[in-house]
N, C-alpha and C positions, 0 to 999 in steps of 0.2 A: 775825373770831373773837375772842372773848373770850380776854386772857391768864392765865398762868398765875398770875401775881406774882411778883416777883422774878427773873423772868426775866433783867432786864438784869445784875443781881448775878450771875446766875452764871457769867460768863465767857465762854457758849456762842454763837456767832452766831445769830442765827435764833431763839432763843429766846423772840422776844417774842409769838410765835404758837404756840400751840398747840391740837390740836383740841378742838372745843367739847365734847365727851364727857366730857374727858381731865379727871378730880379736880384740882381746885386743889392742895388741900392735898397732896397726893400728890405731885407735881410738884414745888411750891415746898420739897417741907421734903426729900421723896428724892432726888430728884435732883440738889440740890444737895451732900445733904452723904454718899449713898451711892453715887450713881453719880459725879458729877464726880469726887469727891475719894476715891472706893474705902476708906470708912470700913470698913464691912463689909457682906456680902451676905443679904437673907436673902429668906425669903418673906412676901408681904403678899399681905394675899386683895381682889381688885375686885372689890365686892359688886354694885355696880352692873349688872356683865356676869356673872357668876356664874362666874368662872376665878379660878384660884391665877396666878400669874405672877411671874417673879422680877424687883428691881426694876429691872434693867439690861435685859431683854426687855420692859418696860412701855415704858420711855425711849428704846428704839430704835422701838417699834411708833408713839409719839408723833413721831417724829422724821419716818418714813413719812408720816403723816397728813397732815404739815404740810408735806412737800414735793409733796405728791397725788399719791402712787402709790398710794395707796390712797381710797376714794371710801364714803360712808355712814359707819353708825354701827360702826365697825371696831375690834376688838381684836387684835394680831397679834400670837404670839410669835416673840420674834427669837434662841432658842436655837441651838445647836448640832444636838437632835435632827429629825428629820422630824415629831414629833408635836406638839413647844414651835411649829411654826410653822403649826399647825391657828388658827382661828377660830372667836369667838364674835360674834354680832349679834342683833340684837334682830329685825329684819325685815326681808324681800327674800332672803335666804340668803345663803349667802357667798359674799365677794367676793375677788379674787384678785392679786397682781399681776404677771399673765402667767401660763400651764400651770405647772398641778403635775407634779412629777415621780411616779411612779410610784408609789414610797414616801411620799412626802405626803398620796395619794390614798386609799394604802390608810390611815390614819390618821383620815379623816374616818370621821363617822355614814353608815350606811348610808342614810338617806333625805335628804342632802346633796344638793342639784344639780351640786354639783362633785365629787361621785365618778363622774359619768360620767365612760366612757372617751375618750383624746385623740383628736382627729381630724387630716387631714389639715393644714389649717388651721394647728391649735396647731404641729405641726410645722414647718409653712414659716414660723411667727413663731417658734418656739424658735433654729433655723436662719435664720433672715434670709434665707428664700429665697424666689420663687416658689414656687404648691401645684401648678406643674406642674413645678419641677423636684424636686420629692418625690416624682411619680406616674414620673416616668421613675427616679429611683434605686430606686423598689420593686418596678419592673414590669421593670427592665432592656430598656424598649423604644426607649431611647436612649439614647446617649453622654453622662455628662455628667461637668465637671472635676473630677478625685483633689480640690479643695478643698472643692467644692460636696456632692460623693459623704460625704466624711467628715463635714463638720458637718452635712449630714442623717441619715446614721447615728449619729451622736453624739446629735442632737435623739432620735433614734426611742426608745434605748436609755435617756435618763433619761425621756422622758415613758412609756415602756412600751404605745407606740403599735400598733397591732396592725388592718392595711388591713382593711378590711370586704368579705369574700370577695361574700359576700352578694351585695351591690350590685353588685360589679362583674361576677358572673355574668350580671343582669338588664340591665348595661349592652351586654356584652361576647358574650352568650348564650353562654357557655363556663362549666365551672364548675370546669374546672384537676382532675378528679375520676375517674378511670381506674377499671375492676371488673375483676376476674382472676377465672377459674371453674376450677378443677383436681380432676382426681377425688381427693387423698386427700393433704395436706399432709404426712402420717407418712410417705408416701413421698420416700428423702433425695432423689432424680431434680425429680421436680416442689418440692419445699422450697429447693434449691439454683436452682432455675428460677424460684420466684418470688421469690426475694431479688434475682439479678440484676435482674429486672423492677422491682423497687421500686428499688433505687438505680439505675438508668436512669429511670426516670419521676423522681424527685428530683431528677436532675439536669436535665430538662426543666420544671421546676416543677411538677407534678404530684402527685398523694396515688392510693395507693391502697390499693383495697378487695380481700380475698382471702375468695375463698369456699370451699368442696367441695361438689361433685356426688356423691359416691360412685358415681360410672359411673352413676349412674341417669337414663335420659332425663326422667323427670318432673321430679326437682329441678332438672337443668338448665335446663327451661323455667321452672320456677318461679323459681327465682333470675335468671335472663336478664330477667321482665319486671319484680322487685321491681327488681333495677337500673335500669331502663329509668325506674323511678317515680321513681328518685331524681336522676336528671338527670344520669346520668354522661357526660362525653363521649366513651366510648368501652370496648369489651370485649373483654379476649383470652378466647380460652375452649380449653382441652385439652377437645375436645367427646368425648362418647361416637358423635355421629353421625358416620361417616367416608366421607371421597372424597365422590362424589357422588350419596350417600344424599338422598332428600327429607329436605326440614327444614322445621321450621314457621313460620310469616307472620312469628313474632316475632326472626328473624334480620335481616329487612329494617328493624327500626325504627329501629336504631339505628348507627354505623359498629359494626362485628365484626372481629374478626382470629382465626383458627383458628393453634394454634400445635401441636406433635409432632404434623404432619399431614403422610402418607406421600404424598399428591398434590394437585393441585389439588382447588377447590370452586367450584360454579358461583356467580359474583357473590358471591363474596367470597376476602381475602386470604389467604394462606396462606402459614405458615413449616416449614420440619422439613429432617429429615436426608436425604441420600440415601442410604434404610435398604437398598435392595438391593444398591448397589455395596460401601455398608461391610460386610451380611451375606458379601456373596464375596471381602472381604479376610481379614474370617477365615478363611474356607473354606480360602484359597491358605494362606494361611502354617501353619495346621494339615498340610496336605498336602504342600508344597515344601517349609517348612524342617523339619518334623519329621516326615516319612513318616508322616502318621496315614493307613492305608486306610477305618476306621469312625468317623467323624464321627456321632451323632447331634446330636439339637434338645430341647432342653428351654424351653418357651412358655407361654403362658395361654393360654387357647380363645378364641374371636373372640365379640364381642360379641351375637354375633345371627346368623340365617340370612343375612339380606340382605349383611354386613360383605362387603365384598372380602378375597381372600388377605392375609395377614400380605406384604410385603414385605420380609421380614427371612425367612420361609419361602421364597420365594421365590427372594431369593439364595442362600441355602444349598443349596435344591434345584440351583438352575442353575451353581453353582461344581462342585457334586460330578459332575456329569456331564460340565462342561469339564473336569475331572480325569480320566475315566476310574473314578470310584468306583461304588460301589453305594446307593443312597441307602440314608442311615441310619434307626436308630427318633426315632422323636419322641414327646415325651412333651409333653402337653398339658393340665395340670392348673390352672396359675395363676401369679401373678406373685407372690409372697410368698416370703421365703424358706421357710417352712414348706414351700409348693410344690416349690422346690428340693430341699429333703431329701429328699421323699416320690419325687421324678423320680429322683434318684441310688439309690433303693433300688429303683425298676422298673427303669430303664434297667442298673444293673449288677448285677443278680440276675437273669437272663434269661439262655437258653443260647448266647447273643453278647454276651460283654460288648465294649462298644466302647472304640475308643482315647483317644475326645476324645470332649467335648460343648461343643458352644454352645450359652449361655446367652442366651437375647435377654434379660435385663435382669439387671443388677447383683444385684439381690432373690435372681435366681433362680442366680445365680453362686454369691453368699453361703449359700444354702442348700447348693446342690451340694457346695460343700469340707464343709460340717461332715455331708452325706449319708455324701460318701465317706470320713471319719472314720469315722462310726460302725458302716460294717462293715468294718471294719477295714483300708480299702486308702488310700494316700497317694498326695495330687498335686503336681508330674508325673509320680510314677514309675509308679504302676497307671494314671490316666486323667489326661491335659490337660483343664484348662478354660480358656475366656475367654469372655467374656461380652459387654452392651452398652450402654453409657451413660454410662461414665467419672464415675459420682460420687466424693466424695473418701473415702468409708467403704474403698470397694476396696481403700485403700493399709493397711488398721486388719488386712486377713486375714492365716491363716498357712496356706501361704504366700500373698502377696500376688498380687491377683488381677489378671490381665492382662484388658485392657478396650477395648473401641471405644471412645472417650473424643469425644464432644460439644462443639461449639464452645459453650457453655449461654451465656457473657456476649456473646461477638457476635452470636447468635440475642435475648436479649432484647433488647440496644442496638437492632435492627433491628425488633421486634415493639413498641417502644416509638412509634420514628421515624415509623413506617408508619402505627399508630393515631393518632396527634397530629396526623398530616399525610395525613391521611383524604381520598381521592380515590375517589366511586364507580363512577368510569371505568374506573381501571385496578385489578382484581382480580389481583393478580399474587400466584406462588407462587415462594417464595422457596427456593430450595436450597442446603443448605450440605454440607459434606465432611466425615465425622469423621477420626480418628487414631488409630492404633492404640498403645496403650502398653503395652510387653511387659516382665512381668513372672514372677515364678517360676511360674504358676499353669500356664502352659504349655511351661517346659522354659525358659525363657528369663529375663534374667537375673540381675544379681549377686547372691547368695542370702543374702550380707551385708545387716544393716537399715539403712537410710536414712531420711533424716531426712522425717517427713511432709509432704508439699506443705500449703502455705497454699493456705487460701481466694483467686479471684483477685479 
């Protein structure tokens, strides 16, 4: 390489190389007496490469050149910011020495070849590691040293590395990609049901997809095979089809899990409560501890001809005759609190008014009290209610509403587990136990306010 001149005079080692690009005059007259001896600093324009650069960022990119970390006809800024250390060339595109960081990246022209994104690769050279201990700290599919683990996270976080799901679907034929189908996300029951489900799929590695069916069997199938298109590996669905109603061919294509489902389903999994034991808990403690003799039911109407009994009518019916009562009215309008209201103005405007009502769901609780507001009687003292579902809105009434209260995060942890770990051998139906939380709504108690329960 052709020197610069005067090189030897300026003190510097190594000086008497520099690269063959690099302005004579530039060199010998700045560098000796702005950058060595820090006369003063300014800018000078290199017309040759068409960049501004200052003269102490020119004198370092030259310093580069000459030790070959840098390779071609190379201009480099050696500034402070991410953008002072962008490049100009003449041809080949630019060159680099070693992965950009993230912020460097974004700095370049968009039709740069070095704005693509980093890969595995740049990472296990950022990190000084194998690209198979990069595949194991990103996948967690093995153990690897707190040393190794940190400067691969470290590498990831300045190159703004980001695994190419993609590929590893078509490697792996998984796509980490879960579908949820609920009838009606405005409901707080199912909205609290699929949050749990999302940070349980999270913590399995997992993303998912939340849809609504609005009860309708047609969007359900509809939605079930746009899923099925996108490659999910798997689908809980709060189906409208219940027990073991026929279902259509497009259940089999995919793994499924049915979840507030009151019994099993032939060939496939199933989660829910056990709604008739918890219905005749209410029943007893209505009638044991608070001598109610007229229990009615306030419901939504069943889906269809074919639907099996409610199981939650069910225990109610069978509680009150283990009691020795008379079975009550039932009002079967809907599940909305609206429906509530309109149930406490039949059921307690009738020439029986009853002592209590169960609510089969929260909705229909929350209507009830503000029903029995509005003709002017109060709960407990004209009618007990308690209801079923335990969301946390319950604890918002006045008075606050006593509830069958739902396992909802152990029931998702387990509708997660069971999807991921998809076996279609075993169809098993999963049963869990609610709890009952007594509150003023039914005579029970401190009438004092308490502080609102967190989210769990």
């Amino acid at each position: 390489m052709p020197g610069c001149g005067g090189a030897a005079r300026s003190g510097v080692p190594g000086d008497s190389q520099w690269h063959e690009e690099c302005p004579g005059n530039f060199c010998r007259a700045r560098h000796r007496r702005e950058i060595i001896h820090s006369a003063r600093r300014r800018q000078e324009s290199c017309t040759r490469f068409r960049t501004t650069l200052r003269n102490r960022d020119h004198y370092a990119a030259c310093r580069r050149c000459r030790a070959g970390r840098l390779s071609g006809p190379v201009i480099a800024h050696g500034g402070q910011r991410p953008s002072e250390r962008a490049v100009q060339i003449t041809d080949g595109g630019p060159r680099y020495p070693g992965p950009l960081t993230a912020k460097e990246r974004n700095h370049l022209p968009d039709e740069s070849p070095a704005r693509k994104q980093p890969t595995r690769n740049d990472v296990a050279e950022r990190a000084k590691v194998s690209t198979a201990i990069v595949s194991h700290v990103v996948t967690g599919a093995k153990r690897v040293s707190p040393e190794y683990t940190r400067r691969v996270l470290a590498a990831i976080d300045e190159l703004g590395y980001r695994p190419n799901k993609n590929a590893r679907a078509l490697r792996t034929g998984r796509t980490e990609v879960l579908a949820l189908l609920i009838p009606d996300v405005s409901n707080p029951y199912y909205a609290e049901f699929a949050l749990q489900i999302e940070i349980a799929a999270s913590e399995r590695g997992h993303v998912l997809i939340t849809a609504n069916t609005h009860d309708d069997p047609e969007v359900e199938l509809r939605l079930l095979r746009e899923m099925g298109s996108r490659n999910v590996d798997g689908i809980i669905i709060a189906s409208v089809f219940h027990g073991n109603q026929p279902r259509p061919p497009e259940y089999g294509e995919i793994p499924t899990l049915l979840i507030d489902a009151f019994q099993p389903a032939d060939g496939l999994p199933t989660i829910g409560l056990n709604a008739t034991e918890s219905a005749k808990t209410i029943v007893q403690h209505l009638a044991e501890v608070h001598r109610c003799v007229s229990i009615a039911l306030a419901m939504g109407p069943s889906s269809g001809p074919t639907d099996p009994a409610d199981p939650r009518k069910i225990g109610w019916a069978e509680a009150l005759t283990a009691a020795g009562l008379p079975m009550g009215q039932v009002s079967a309008l809907g599940w909305t609190r609206e429906d509530g209201r309109q149930a406490a103005k039949r059921l307690l405007t009738g020439p029986s008014r009853p002592d209590a009502i169960f609510a089969a769901s929260d909705q229909i609780g929350i209507g009830l009290i503000r029903g029995v507001a509005d003709l002017g009687l109060r709960v407990p003292e004209d009618v007990k209610v308690i209801s079923y579902d335990g969301t946390l809105e319950t604890a918002f009434t006045v008075p606050r509403l006593t509830t069958l209260q739902q396992p909802i995060q152990e029931m998702a942890r387990s509708a997660i587990d069971t999807i991921i770990d998809y076996t279609p051998q075993r169809a098993l139906h999963t049963v869990f136990q609610g709890e009952l939380v007594l509150r003023e709504s039914c005579g029970c108690g401190d009438p004092t306010p308490k502080p609102i329960p967190k989210h769990p």
